[in-house]
MIBA-256647 format. One record per residue (C-alpha): y, z, x; residue in three letters; residue number from 1. Coordinates in nm, 2 decimals. Each point is the difference from the previous one (the first is absolute). Layout:
! MIBA-256647
REC     c2     c3     c1 res   n
REC      Y      Z      X Ala NUM
...
***
This chain:
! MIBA-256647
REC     c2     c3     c1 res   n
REC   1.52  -1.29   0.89 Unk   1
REC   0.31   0.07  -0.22 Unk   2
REC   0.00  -0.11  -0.34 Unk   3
REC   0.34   0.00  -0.26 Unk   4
REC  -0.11   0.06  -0.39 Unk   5
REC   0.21  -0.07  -0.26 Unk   6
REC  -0.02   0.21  -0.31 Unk   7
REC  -0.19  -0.16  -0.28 Unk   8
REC  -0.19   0.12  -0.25 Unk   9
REC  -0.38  -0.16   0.05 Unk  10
REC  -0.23  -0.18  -0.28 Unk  11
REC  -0.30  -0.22  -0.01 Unk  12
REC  -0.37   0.03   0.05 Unk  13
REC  -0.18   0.17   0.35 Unk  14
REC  -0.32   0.11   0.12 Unk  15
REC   0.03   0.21   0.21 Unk  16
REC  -0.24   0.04   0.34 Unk  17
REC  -0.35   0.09   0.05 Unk  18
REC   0.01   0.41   0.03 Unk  19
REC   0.00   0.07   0.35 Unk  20
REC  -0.17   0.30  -0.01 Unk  21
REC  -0.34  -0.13  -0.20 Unk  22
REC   0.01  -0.32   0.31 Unk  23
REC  -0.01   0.26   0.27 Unk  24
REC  -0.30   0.18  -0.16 Unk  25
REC  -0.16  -0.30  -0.14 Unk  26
REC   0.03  -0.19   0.32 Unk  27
REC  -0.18   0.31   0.22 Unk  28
REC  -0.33  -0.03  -0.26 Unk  29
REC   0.02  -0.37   0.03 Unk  30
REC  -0.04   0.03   0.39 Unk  31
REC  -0.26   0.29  -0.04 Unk  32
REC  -0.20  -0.18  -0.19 Unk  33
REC   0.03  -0.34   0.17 Unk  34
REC   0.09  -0.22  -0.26 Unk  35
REC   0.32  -0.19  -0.10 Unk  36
REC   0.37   0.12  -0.03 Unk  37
REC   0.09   0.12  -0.31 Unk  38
REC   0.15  -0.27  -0.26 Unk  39
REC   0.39   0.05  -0.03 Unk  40
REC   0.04   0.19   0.32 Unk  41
REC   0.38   0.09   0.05 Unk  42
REC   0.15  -0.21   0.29 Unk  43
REC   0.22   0.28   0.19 Unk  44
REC   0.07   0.16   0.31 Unk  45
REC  -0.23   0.27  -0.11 Unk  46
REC  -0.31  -0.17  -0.09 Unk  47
REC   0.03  -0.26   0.33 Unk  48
REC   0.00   0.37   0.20 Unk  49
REC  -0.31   0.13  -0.18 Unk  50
REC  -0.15  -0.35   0.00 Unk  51
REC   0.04  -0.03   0.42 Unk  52
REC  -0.08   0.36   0.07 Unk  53
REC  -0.41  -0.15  -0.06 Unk  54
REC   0.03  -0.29   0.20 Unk  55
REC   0.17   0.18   0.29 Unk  56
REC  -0.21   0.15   0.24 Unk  57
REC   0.12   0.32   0.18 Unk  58
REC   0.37   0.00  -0.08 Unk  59
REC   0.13   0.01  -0.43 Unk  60
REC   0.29  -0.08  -0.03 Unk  61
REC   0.12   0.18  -0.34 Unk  62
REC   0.33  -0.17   0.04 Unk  63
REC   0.17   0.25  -0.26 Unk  64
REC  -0.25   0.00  -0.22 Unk  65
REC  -0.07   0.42  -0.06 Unk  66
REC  -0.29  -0.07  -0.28 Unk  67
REC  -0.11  -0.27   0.28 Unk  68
REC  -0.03   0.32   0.25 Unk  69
REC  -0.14   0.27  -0.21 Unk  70
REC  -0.26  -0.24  -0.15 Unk  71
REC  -0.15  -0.09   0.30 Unk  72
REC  -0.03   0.31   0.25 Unk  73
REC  -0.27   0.13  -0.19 Unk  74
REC  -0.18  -0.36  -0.08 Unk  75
REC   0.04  -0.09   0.35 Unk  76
REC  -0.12   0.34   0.11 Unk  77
REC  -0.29  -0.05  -0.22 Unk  78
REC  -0.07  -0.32   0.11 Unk  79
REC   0.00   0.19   0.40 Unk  80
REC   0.24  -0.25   0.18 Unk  81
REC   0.22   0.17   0.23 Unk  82
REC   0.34  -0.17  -0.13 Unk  83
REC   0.37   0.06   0.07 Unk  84
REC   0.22  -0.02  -0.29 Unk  85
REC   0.40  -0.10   0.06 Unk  86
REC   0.27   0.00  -0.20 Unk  87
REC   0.36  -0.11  -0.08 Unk  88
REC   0.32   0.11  -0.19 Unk  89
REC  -0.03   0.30  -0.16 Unk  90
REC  -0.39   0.03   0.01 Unk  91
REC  -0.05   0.22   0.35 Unk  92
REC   0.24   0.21  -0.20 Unk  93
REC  -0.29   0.08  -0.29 Unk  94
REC  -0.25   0.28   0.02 Unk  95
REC  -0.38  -0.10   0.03 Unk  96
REC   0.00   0.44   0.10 Unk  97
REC  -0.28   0.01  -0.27 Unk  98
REC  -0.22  -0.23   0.21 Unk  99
REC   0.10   0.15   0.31 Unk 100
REC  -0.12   0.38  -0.10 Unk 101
REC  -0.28  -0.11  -0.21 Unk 102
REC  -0.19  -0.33   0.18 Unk 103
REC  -0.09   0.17   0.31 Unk 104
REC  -0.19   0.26  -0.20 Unk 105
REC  -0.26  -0.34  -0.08 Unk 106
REC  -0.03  -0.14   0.33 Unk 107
REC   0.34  -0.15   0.09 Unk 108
REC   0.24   0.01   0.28 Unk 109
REC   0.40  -0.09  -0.04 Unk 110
REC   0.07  -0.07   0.38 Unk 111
REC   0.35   0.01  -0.13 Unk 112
REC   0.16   0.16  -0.29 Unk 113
REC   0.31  -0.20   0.02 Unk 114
REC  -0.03  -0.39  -0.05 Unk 115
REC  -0.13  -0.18   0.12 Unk 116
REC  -0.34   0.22  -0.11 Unk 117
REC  -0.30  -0.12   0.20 Unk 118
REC  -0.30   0.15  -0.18 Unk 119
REC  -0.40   0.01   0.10 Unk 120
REC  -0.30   0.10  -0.14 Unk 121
REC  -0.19  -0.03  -0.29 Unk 122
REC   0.08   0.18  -0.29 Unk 123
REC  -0.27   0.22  -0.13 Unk 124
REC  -0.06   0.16  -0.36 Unk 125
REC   0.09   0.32  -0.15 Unk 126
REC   0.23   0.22  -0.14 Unk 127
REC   0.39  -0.13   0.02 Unk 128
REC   0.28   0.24  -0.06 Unk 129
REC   0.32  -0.19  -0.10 Unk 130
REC   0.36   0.06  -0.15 Unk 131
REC   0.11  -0.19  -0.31 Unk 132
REC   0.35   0.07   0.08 Unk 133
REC   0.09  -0.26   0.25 Unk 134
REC  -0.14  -0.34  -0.13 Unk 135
REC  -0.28  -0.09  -0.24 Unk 136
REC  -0.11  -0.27   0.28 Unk 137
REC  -0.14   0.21   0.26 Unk 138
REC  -0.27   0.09  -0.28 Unk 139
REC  -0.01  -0.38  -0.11 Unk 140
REC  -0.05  -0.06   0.40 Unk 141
REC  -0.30   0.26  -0.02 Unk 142
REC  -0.15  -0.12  -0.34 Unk 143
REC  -0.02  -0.36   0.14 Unk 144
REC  -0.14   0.13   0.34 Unk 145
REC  -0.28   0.29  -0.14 Unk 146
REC  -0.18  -0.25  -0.20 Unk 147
REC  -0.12  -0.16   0.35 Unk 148
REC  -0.13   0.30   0.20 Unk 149
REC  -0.38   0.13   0.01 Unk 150
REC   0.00   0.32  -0.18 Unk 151
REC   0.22   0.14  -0.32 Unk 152
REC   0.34   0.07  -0.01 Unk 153
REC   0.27   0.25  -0.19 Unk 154
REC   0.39  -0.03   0.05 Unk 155
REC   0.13   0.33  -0.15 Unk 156
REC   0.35   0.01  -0.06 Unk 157
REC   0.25   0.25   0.13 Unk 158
REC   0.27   0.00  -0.20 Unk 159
REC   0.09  -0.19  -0.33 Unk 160
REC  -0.07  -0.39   0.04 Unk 161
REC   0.30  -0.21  -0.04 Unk 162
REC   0.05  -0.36  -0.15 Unk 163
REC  -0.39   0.04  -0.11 Unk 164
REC   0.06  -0.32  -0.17 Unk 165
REC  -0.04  -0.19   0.33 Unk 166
REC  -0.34   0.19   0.07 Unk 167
REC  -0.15  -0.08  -0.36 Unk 168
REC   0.14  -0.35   0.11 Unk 169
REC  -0.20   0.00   0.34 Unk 170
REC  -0.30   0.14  -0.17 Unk 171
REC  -0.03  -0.29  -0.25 Unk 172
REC   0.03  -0.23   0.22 Unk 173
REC  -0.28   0.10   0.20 Unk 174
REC  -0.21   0.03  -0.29 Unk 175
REC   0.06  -0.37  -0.06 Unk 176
REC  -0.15  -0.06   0.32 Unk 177
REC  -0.27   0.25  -0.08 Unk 178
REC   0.04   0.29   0.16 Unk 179
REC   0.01   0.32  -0.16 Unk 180
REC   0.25   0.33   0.02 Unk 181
REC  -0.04   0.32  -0.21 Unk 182
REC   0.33   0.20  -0.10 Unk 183
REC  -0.04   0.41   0.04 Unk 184
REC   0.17   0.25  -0.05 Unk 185
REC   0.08   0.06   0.35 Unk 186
REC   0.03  -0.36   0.05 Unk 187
REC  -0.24  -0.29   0.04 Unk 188
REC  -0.36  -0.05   0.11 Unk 189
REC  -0.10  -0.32   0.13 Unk 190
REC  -0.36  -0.08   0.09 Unk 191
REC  -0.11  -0.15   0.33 Unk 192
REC  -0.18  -0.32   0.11 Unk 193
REC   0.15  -0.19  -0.30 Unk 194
REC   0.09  -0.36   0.08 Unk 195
REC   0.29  -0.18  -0.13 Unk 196
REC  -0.13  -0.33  -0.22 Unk 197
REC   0.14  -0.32  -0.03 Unk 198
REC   0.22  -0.02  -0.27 Unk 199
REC   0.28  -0.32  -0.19 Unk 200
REC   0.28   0.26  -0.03 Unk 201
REC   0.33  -0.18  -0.10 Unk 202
REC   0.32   0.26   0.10 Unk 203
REC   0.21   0.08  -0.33 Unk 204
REC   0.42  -0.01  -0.01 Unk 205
REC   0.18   0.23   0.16 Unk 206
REC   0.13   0.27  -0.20 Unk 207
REC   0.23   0.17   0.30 Unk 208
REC   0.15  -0.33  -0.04 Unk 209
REC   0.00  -0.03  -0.32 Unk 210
REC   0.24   0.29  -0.06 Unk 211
REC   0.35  -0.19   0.14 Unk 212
REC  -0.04  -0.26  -0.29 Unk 213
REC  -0.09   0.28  -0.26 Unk 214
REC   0.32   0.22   0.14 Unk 215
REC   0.22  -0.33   0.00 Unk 216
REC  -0.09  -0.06  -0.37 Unk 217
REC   0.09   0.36  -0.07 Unk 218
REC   0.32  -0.13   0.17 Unk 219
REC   0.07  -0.27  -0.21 Unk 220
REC  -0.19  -0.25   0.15 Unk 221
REC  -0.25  -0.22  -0.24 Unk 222
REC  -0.30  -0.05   0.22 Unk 223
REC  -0.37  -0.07  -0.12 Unk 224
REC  -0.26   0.15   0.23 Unk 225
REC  -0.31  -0.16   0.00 Unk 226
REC  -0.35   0.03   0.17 Unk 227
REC   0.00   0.42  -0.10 Unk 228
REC  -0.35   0.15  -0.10 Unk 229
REC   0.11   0.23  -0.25 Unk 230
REC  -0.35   0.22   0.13 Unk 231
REC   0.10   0.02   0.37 Unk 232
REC  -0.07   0.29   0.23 Unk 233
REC   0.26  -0.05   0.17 Unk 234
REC   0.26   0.32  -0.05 Unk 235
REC   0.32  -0.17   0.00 Unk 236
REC  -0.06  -0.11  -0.31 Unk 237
REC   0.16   0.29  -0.11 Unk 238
REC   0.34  -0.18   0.05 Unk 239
REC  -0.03  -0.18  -0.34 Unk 240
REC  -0.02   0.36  -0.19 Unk 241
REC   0.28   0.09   0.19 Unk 242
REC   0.24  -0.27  -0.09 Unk 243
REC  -0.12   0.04  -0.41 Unk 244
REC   0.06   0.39   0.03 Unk 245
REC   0.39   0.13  -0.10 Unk 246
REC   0.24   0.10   0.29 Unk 247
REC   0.05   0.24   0.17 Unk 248
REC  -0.27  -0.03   0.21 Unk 249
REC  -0.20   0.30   0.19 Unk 250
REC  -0.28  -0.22   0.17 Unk 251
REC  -0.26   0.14   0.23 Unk 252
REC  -0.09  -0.22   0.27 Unk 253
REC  -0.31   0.15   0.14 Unk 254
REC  -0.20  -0.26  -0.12 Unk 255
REC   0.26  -0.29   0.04 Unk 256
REC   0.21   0.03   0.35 Unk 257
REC  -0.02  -0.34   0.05 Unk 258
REC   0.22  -0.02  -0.33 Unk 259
REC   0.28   0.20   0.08 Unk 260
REC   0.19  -0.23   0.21 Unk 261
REC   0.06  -0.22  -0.35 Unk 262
REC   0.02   0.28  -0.25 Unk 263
REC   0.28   0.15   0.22 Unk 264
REC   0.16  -0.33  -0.13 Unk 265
REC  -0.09   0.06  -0.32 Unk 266
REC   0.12   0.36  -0.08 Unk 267
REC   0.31  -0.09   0.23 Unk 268
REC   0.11  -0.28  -0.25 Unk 269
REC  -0.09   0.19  -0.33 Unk 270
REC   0.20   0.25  -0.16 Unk 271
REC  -0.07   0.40   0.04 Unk 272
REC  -0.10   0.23   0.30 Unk 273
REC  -0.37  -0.10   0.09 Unk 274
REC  -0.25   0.18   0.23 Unk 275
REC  -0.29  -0.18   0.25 Unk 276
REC  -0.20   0.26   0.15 Unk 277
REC  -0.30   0.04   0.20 Unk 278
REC   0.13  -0.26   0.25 Unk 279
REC  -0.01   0.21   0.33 Unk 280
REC  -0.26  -0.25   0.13 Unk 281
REC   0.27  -0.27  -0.04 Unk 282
REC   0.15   0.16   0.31 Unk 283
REC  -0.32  -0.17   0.22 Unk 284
REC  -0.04  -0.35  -0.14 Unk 285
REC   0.11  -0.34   0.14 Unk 286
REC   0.34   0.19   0.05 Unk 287
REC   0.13   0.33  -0.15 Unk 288
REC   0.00  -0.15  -0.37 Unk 289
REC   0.20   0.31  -0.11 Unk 290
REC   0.30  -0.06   0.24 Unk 291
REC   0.00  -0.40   0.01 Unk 292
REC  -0.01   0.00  -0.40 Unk 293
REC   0.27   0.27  -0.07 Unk 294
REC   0.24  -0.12   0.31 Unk 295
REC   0.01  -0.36  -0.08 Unk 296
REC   0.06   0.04  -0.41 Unk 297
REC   0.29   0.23   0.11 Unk 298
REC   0.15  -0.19   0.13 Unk 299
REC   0.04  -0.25  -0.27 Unk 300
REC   0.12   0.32  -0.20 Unk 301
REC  -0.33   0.12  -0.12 Unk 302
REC  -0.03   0.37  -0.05 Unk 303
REC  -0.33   0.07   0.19 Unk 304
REC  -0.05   0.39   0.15 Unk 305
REC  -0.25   0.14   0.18 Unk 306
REC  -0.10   0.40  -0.06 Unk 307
REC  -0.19   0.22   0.20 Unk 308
REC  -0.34  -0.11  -0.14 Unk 309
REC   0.02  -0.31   0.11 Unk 310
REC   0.10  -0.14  -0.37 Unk 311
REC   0.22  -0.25  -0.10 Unk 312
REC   0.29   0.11  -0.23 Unk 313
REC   0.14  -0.34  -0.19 Unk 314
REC   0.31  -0.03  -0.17 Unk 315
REC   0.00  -0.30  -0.22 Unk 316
REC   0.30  -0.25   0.06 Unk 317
REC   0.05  -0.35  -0.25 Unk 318
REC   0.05  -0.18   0.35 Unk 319
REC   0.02  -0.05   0.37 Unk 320
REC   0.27  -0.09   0.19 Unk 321
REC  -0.13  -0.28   0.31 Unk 322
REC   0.21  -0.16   0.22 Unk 323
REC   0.25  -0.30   0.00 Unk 324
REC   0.04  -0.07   0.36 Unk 325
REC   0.12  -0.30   0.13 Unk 326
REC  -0.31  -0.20   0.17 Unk 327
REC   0.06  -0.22   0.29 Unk 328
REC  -0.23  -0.29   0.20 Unk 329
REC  -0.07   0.17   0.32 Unk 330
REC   0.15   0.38  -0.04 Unk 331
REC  -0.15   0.29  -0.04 Unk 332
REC   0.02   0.14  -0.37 Unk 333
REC   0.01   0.36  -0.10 Unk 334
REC  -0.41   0.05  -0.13 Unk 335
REC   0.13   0.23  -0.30 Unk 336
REC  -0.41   0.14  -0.04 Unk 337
REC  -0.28   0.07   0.27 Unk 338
REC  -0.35  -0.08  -0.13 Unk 339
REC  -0.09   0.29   0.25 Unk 340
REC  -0.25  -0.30   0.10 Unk 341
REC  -0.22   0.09  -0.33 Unk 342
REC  -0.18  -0.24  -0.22 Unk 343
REC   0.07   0.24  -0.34 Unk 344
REC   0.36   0.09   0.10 Unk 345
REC   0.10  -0.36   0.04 Unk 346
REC  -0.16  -0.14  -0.36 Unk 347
REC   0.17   0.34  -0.15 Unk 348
REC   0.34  -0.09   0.10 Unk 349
REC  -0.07  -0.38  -0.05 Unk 350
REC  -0.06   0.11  -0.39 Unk 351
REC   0.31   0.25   0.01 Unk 352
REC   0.23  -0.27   0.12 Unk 353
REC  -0.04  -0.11  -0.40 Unk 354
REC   0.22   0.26  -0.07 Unk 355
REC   0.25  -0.04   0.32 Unk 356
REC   0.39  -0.14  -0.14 Unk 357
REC  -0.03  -0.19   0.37 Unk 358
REC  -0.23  -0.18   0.22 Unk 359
REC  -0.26   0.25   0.15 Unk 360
REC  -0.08  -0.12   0.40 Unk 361
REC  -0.34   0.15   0.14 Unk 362
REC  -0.12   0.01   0.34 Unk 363
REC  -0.32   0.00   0.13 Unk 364
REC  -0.12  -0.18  -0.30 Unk 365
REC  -0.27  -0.17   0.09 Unk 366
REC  -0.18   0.32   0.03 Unk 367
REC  -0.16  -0.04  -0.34 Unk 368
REC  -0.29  -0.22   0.15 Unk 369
REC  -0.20   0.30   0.08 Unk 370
REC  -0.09  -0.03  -0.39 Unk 371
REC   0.16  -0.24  -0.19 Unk 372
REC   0.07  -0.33   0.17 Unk 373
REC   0.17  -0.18  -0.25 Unk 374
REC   0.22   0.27  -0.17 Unk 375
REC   0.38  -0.24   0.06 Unk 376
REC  -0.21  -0.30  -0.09 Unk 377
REC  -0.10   0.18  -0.34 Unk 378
REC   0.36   0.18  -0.04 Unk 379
REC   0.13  -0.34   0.02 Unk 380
REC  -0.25  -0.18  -0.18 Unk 381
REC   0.11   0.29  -0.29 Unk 382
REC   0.41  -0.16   0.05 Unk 383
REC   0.07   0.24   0.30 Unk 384
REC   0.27  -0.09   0.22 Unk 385
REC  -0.13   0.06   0.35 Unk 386
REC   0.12  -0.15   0.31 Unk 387
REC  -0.06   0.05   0.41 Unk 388
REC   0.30   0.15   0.17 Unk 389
REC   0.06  -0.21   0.35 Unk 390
REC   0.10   0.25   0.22 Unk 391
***
């Protein structure tokens, strides 16, 4: 789908969506412990994976769902079903090498260590050796598995943990569901032959989410955010400090990847020479976030560079440029920006086409269903101007 959006500064009241990364955790404890879904579940592309990996039997489909995948080898291993797990998009793409070295060590066997990954076994307790480099959920897969196996458990980390945020998040969830995790020095410690409990857990707004409406007001929009719990876990929430702190900005994203796509916006429509780095991991998400983000503001005359480490250089500019191409019933328009098929890239460029002197078209667009199924209806609901392309 290609959409046409006409510049317009946005105002109104929004809530944004359930936080899709509390849903995928809460829904795994819900099924552990056999007892209703979780109240305000997100409804996405990413949930209904995670959601239909329990009721399949031997094949998961993780559609392209990574936190879907990482989640669940280690639950399903420590459940023993033999399972395959496939995968679309970019997903076969995305390193589980952390499973791969360190499972087999506990009773596991990868019969492949490309996807589709058909596992068997039954995953046994002990010591698990991990890097924190990579992704915080390979240790939020392990925290949610360890809990279920006969014997004690340590996952000592080998290298600094990255977006930790996500991990305190996992490790309060489970504790709502009443199961317990120790943090150590070295890690975590997680008891055996706990049970998860039934438990009327009700999924809080999305802060991920939450950040294109707090960049747009930074942009001049007038937007009132509600449904926010100003004592959420969830790390993200860092983007409201953000927009209240004076430019230029020098933001460290190791806690925050998922924020980068939108504060590229940000820093590329504010004033000054601004730095993102630790983003390197952005290079191994849902597309490479570092590329897709720099390329496409570029070419609406953004000043968005690269270096060597993997950082993102931003020269501020008041505005973007866009494109005032002709559109005709039944021919095939120029699609000035790629989404790169990403969810974050398309609502980042959606929010940056406030700035654009002409219309902005997008393809690809309905790629933002793998976590926020309503974001045009919401951008239009705020006075966006958003229309299908027939091509």
């Amino acid at each position: 789908m290609q959409i046409k959006i006409t510049p317009t500064l946005l105002k109104g009241r929004i809530t944004p969506p359930s936080s899709k990364s509390i849903s995928h955790r809460a829904l795994i404890c819900s099924i552990l412990a056999k007892c209703d879904e979780p109240k305000n579940l997100l409804d996405s592309d990413d949930i209904w994976a995670t959601r239909n990996a329990f009721t399949a039997t031997e094949n998961i489909d993780c559609n392209e769902s990574g936190s879907t995948l990482r989640f669940l080898i280690p639950v399903f291993a420590a459940m023993g079903k033999t399972v395959t797990f496939h995968g679309r998009g970019e997903l076969p793409n995305r390193t589980i090498e952390p499973y791969i070295d360190e499972l087999p060590k506990h009773g596991i066997t990868f019969h492949t260590t490309e996807m589709p990954y058909k596992i068997s076994g039954q995953l046994q307790a002990g010591e698990y050796l991990i890097s924190g480099s990579l992704s915080s959920q390979f240790i939020t897969g392990l925290l949610l598995a360890l809990p279920l196996l006969d014997g004690d458990s340590e996952i000592i980390l080998t290298s600094p943990l990255q977006s930790k945020p996500y991990v305190d998040l996992t490790i309060d969830v489970m504790k709502q569901f009443g199961v317990g995790v120790q943090e150590t020095p070295q890690g975590y410690s997680v008891k055996g032959n706990q049970s998860y409990q039934p438990c009327d857990f009700s999924v809080e707004t999305d802060m991920s989410q939450a950040a294109f409406f707090a960049v747009a007001n930074k942009l001049g929009a007038d937007i009132e955010i509600a449904g926010l719990n100003p004592n959420s876990l969830q790390g993200d929430k860092k983007v409201f400090d953000i927009v209240k702190s004076p430019p230029p900005y020098n933001i460290d994203a190791g806690d925050i990847p998922d924020l980068v796509p939108i504060l590229t916006v940000l820093c590329a429509l504010t004033d000054g020479e601004h730095r993102i780095y630790n983003c390197s991991r952005l290079r191994i998400k849902e597309c490479d976030r570092l590329a897709a983000i720099s390329t496409e503001l570029n070419k609406l005359g953004a000043c968005v560079k690269i270096n060597e480490s993997d950082e993102l250089i931003i020269t501020g500019v008041e505005q973007l440029s866009g494109t005032n191409l002709p559109l005709k019933a039944g021919i095939q328009t120029q699609v000035l920006c790629s989404t790169w098929n990403d969810h974050r890239i398309a609502m980042a460029l959606t929010i940056a086409a406030m700035k654009c002197m002409d219309f902005l078209i997008l393809e690809n667009a309905e790629c933002v269903k793998k976590s926020y199924v309503n974001f045009y209806d919401d951008i239009r609901k705020l006075g966006g101007i958003i229309d299908v392309v027939d091509v």
